[in-house]
C-alpha positions in Angstrom: 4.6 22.4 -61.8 3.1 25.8 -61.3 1.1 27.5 -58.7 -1.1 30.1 -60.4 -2.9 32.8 -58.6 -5.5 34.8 -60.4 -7.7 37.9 -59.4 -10.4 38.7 -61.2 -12.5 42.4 -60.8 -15.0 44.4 -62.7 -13.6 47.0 -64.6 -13.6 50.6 -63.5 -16.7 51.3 -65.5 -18.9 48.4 -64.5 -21.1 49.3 -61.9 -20.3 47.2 -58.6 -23.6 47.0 -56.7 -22.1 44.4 -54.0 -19.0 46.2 -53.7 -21.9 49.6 -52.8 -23.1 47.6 -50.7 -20.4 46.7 -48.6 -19.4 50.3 -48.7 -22.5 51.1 -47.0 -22.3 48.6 -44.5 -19.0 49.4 -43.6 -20.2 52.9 -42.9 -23.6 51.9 -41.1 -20.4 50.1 -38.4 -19.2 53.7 -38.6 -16.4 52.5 -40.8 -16.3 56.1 -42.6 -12.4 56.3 -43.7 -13.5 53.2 -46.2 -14.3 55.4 -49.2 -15.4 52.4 -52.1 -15.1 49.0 -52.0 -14.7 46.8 -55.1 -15.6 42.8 -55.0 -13.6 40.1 -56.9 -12.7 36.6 -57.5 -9.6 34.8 -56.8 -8.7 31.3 -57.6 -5.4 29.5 -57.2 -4.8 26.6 -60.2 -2.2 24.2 -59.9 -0.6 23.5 -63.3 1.6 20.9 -64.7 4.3 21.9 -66.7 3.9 21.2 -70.7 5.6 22.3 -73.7 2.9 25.3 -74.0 4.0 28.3 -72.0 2.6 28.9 -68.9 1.2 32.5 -70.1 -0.6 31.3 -72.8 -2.2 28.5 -71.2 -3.3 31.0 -68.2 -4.6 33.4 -70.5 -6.5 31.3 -72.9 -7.9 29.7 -69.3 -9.1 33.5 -67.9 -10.4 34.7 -71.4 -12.4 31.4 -71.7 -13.3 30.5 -68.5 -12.7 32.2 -65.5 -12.9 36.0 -66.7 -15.6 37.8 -69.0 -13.3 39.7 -70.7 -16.1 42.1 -71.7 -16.4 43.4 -67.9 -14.1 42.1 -66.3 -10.1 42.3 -65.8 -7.9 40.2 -64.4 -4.6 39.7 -63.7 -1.9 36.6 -62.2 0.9 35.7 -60.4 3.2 32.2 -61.3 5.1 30.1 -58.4 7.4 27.6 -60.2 6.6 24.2 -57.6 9.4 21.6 -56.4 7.6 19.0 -54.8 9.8 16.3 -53.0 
């Protein structure tokens, strides 16, 4: 079994009106040394082990589902699992 993190952010091009937001709050606190602020997702998947490899399945998953590979980028981390 696999624990599978994954991040998912706009892409340095795509405008980020809620991260420019936060930014401006942050600075209306007189938070001023926080220069841009950029807003994702995260998800963690638990995955059974098959005879597909685990980066295949997890990138067919984010291209389909989780990420719009259009404006968005995303990356992952895999924990192998032992449960007892």
């Amino acid at each position: 079994m696999y624990k599978v993190k994954v991040f998912v952010t706009l892409r340095e091009s795509v405008l980020d009106p809620q991260g420019k937001a936060v930014t401006h709050s942050l600075h209306a606190l007189n938070y001023k040394e926080v220069t841009d602020v950029r807003i994702g997702k995260y998800m963690e998947l638990t995955v059974e082990k098959s005879e597909r490899n685990i980066d295949e399945v997890i990138n067919e998953i984010c291209t389909g589902l989780l990420a719009n590979p259009v404006i968005e980028d995303y990356r992952y981390e895999v924990e192998e699992c032992v449960f007892l």
